[in-house]
Backbone bond lengths (Angstrom), bond angles and torsions (degrees), N, CA, C in turn:
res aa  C-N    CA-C-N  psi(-1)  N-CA   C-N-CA  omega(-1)  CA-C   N-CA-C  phi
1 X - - - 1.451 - - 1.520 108.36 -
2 X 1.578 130.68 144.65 0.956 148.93 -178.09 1.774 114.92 -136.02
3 X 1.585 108.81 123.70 1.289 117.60 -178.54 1.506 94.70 -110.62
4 X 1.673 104.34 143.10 1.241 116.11 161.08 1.340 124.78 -152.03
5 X 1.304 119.92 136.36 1.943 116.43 -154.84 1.519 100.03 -100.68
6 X 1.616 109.85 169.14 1.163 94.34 146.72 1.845 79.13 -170.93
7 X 1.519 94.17 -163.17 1.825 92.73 -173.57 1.605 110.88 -121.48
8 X 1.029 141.24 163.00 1.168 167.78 158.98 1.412 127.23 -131.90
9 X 1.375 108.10 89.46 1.526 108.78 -166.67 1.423 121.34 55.82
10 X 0.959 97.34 -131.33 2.098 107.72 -179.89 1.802 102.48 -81.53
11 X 1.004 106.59 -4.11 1.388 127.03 178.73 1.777 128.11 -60.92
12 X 1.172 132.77 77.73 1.469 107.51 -175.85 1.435 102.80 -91.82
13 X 1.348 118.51 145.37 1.653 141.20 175.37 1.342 120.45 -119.88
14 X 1.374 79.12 127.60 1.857 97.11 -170.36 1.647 111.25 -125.38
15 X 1.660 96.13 97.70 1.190 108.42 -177.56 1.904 106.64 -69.24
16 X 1.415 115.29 129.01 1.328 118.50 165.61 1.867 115.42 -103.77
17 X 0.851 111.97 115.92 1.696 120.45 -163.49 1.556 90.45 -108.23
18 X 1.367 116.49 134.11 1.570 126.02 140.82 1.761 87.78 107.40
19 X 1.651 89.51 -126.34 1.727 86.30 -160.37 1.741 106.98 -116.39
20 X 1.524 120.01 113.04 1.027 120.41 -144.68 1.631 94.08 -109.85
21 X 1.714 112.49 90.06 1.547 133.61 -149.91 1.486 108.25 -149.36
22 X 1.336 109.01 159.32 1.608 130.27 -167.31 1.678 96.85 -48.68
23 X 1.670 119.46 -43.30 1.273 116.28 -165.64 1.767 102.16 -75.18
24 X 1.173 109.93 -9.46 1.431 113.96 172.38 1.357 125.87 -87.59
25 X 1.214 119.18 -36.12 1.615 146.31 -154.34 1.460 95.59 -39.45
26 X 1.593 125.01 -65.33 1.317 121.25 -162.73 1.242 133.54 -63.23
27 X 1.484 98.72 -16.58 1.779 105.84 176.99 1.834 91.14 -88.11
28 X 1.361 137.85 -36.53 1.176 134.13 171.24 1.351 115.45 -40.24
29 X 1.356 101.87 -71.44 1.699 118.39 -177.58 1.688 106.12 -46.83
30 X 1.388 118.87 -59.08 1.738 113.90 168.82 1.358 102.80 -64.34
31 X 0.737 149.67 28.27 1.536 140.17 168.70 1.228 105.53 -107.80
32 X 1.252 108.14 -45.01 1.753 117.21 -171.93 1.288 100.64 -80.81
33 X 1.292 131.86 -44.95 1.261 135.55 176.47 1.546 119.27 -50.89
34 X 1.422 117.80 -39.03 1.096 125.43 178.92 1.597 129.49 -63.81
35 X 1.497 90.32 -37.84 1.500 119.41 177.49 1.474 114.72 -87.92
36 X 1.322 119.30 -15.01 1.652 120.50 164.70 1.404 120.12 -16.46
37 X 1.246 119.21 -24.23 1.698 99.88 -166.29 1.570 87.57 -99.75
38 X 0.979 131.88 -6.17 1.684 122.24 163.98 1.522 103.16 -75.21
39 X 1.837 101.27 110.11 1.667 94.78 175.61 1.755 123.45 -100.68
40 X 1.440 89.11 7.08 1.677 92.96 160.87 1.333 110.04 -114.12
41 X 1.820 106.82 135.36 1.727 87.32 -172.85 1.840 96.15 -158.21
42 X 1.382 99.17 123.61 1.461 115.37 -159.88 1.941 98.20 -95.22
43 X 0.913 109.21 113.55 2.145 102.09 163.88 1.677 108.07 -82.31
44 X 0.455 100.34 153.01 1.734 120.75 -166.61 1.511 88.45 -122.97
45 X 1.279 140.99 100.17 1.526 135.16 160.06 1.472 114.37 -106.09
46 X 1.548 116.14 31.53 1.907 114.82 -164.82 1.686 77.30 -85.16
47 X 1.085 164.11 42.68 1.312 162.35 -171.00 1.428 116.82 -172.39
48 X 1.178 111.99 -11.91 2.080 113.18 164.04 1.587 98.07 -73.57
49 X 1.393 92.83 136.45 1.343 109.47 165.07 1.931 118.31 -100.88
50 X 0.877 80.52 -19.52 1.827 102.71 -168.52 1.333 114.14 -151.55
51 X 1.556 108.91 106.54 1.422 128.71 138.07 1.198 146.83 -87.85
52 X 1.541 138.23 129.60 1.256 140.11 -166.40 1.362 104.07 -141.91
53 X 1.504 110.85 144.43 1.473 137.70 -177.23 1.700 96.39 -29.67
54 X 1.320 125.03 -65.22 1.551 105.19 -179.44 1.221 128.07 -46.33
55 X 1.725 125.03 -5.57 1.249 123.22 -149.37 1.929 71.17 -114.34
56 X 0.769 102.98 -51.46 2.002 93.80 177.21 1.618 114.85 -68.81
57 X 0.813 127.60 -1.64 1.804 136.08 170.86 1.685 94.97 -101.12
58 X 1.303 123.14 -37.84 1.854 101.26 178.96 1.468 98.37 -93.97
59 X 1.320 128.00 -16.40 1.773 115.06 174.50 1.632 89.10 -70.64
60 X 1.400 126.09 -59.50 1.564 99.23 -158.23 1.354 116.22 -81.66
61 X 1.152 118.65 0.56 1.730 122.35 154.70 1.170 119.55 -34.48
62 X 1.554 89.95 -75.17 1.208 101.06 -165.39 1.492 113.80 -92.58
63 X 1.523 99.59 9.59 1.897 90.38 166.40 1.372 117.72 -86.43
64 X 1.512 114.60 3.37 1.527 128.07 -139.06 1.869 79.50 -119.77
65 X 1.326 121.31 -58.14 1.841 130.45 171.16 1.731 85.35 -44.02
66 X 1.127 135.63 -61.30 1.716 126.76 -131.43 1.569 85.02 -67.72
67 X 1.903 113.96 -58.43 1.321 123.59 -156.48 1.790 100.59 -59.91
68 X 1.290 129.35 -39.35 0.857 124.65 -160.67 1.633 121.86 -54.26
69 X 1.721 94.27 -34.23 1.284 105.34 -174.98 1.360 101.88 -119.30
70 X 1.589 123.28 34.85 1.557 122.24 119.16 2.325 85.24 112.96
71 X 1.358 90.79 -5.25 1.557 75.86 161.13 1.430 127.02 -108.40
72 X 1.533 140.79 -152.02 1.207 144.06 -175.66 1.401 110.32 -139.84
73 X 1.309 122.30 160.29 1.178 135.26 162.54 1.512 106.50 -128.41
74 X 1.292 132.29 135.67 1.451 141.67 158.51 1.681 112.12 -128.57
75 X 1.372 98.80 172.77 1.433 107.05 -168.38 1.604 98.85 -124.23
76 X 0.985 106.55 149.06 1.561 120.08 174.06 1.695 122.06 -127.25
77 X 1.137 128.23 169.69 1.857 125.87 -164.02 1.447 121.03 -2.46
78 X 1.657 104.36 58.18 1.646 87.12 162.78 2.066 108.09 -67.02
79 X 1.126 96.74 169.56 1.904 109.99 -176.47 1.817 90.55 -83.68
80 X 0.912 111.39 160.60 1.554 144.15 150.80 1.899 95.51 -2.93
81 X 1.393 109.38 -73.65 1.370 117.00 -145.62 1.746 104.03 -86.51
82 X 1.814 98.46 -33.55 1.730 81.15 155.35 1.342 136.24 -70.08
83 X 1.181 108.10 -35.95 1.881 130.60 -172.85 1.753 83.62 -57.81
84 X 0.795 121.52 -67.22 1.743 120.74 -166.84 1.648 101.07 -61.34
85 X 1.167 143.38 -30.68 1.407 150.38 -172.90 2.209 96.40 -87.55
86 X 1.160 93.33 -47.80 1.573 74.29 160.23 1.447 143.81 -76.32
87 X 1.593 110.19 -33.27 1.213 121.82 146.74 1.256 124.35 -40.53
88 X 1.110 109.24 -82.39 1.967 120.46 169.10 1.929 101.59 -2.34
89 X 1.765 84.14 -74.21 1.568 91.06 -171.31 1.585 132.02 -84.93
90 X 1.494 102.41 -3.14 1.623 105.65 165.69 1.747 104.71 113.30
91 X 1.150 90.61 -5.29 1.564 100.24 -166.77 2.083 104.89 -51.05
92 X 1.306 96.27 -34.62 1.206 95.57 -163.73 1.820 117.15 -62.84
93 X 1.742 107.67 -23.31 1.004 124.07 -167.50 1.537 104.05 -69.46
94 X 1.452 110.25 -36.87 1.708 128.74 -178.48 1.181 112.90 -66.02
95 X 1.600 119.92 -67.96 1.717 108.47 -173.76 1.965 100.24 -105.07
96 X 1.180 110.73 170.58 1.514 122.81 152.08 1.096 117.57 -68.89
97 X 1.763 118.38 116.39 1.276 143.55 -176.91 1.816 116.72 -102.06
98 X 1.492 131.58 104.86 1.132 101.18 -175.85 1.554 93.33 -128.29
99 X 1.754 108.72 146.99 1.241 106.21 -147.43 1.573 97.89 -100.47
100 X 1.076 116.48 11.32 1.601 126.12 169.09 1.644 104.81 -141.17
101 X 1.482 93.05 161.83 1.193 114.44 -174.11 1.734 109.03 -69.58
102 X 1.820 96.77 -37.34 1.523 98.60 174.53 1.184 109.00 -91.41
103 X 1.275 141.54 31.78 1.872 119.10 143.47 1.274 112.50 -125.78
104 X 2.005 102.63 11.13 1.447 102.24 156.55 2.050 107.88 -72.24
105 X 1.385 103.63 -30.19 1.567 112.82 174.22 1.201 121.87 -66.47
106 X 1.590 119.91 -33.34 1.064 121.66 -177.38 1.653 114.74 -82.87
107 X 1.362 114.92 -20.63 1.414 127.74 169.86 1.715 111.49 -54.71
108 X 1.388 97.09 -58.03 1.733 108.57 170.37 1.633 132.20 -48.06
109 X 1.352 112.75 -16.97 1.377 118.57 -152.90 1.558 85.02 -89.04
Protein backbone atom coordinates (compact mmCIF):
# COMPACT_ATOMS: atom_id res chain seq x y z
CA UNK A 1 0.00 0.00 0.00
CA UNK A 2 1.04 3.51 -0.88
CA UNK A 3 -0.31 6.91 0.60
CA UNK A 4 0.00 10.09 -1.12
CA UNK A 5 -1.43 13.70 -0.12
CA UNK A 6 -1.90 16.58 -1.73
CA UNK A 7 -4.44 19.72 -1.33
CA UNK A 8 -7.47 21.00 -2.88
CA UNK A 9 -8.50 24.11 -1.38
CA UNK A 10 -9.36 23.73 2.35
CA UNK A 11 -9.31 20.22 1.24
CA UNK A 12 -6.55 17.65 2.26
CA UNK A 13 -6.41 14.33 -0.04
CA UNK A 14 -5.33 11.19 0.83
CA UNK A 15 -4.67 9.08 -1.93
CA UNK A 16 -4.83 5.21 -0.75
CA UNK A 17 -3.02 3.05 -3.55
CA UNK A 18 -2.86 -0.84 -3.55
CA UNK A 19 -4.58 -2.94 -0.94
CA UNK A 20 -6.27 -0.98 1.71
CA UNK A 21 -6.36 -4.16 4.53
CA UNK A 22 -5.86 -5.28 8.20
CA UNK A 23 -2.08 -6.06 7.14
CA UNK A 24 -2.04 -2.38 6.25
CA UNK A 25 -4.18 -0.69 8.89
CA UNK A 26 -1.30 0.63 11.11
CA UNK A 27 0.59 2.70 8.79
CA UNK A 28 -3.18 3.98 7.81
CA UNK A 29 -4.31 4.58 11.31
CA UNK A 30 -0.76 6.75 11.98
CA UNK A 31 -1.30 8.42 8.95
CA UNK A 32 -4.62 9.67 9.80
CA UNK A 33 -3.59 10.32 13.15
CA UNK A 34 -0.82 12.36 12.15
CA UNK A 35 -2.76 14.49 9.87
CA UNK A 36 -5.65 15.14 12.46
CA UNK A 37 -5.37 18.77 12.55
CA UNK A 38 -6.56 18.80 8.84
CA UNK A 39 -10.38 18.89 9.53
CA UNK A 40 -11.41 18.52 6.00
CA UNK A 41 -10.22 15.34 4.61
CA UNK A 42 -11.06 13.78 1.19
CA UNK A 43 -9.71 9.68 0.45
CA UNK A 44 -9.06 9.37 -3.00
CA UNK A 45 -9.61 5.37 -3.45
CA UNK A 46 -9.61 5.59 -7.71
CA UNK A 47 -6.27 3.44 -6.93
CA UNK A 48 -7.38 0.84 -3.98
CA UNK A 49 -7.51 -2.35 -5.21
CA UNK A 50 -8.65 -3.99 -1.99
CA UNK A 51 -10.88 -3.16 0.76
CA UNK A 52 -11.55 -4.90 4.02
CA UNK A 53 -13.81 -4.37 7.05
CA UNK A 54 -10.72 -2.81 8.98
CA UNK A 55 -10.36 -0.31 6.29
CA UNK A 56 -14.27 0.68 7.04
CA UNK A 57 -13.81 0.64 11.01
CA UNK A 58 -10.64 3.25 10.57
CA UNK A 59 -12.70 5.37 7.79
CA UNK A 60 -15.61 5.54 10.28
CA UNK A 61 -13.34 6.26 13.19
CA UNK A 62 -11.99 8.62 12.08
CA UNK A 63 -14.94 10.13 10.24
CA UNK A 64 -16.66 10.13 13.63
CA UNK A 65 -12.95 12.19 15.38
CA UNK A 66 -13.22 14.71 12.12
CA UNK A 67 -17.20 15.41 12.81
CA UNK A 68 -16.70 15.71 16.34
CA UNK A 69 -14.55 18.59 16.12
CA UNK A 70 -16.79 20.20 13.50
CA UNK A 71 -14.91 18.88 10.33
CA UNK A 72 -15.68 16.10 7.62
CA UNK A 73 -14.22 13.38 5.95
CA UNK A 74 -15.64 12.07 2.47
CA UNK A 75 -14.52 9.62 0.02
CA UNK A 76 -14.08 10.03 -3.58
CA UNK A 77 -13.62 7.20 -6.80
CA UNK A 78 -13.99 4.08 -5.08
CA UNK A 79 -14.04 1.28 -8.39
CA UNK A 80 -17.19 -0.75 -9.01
CA UNK A 81 -16.46 -3.43 -6.25
CA UNK A 82 -15.93 -0.95 -3.41
CA UNK A 83 -18.93 1.41 -4.23
CA UNK A 84 -21.08 -1.91 -4.12
CA UNK A 85 -19.23 -3.14 -0.71
CA UNK A 86 -20.27 0.19 0.71
CA UNK A 87 -23.66 0.05 -0.38
CA UNK A 88 -24.12 -3.62 0.59
CA UNK A 89 -23.18 -2.42 4.10
CA UNK A 90 -24.74 1.06 4.51
CA UNK A 91 -21.57 2.71 4.48
CA UNK A 92 -22.74 5.05 1.96
CA UNK A 93 -25.54 6.44 4.18
CA UNK A 94 -22.61 7.37 6.92
CA UNK A 95 -19.87 9.28 5.09
CA UNK A 96 -20.03 11.34 1.60
CA UNK A 97 -19.28 9.14 -1.32
CA UNK A 98 -18.44 10.80 -4.66
CA UNK A 99 -18.08 8.51 -7.47
CA UNK A 100 -15.87 10.84 -9.55
CA UNK A 101 -13.23 12.94 -8.98
CA UNK A 102 -15.40 15.76 -10.64
CA UNK A 103 -18.40 15.88 -8.23
CA UNK A 104 -15.91 15.40 -5.58
CA UNK A 105 -14.98 19.19 -7.23
CA UNK A 106 -18.17 20.12 -7.74
CA UNK A 107 -19.10 19.42 -4.00
CA UNK A 108 -16.21 21.97 -3.04
CA UNK A 109 -17.15 24.95 -5.08
Amino acid sequence: MEINTRRFGKWFIIAVCGKFVLKNITDIRMFFESNESNLWIAVDLKKTTLLDSSALTILTNFHKRLQNKGGKLVIFEPDKYIADVFSIVGFDHLISIYYTEEEFCKFCE
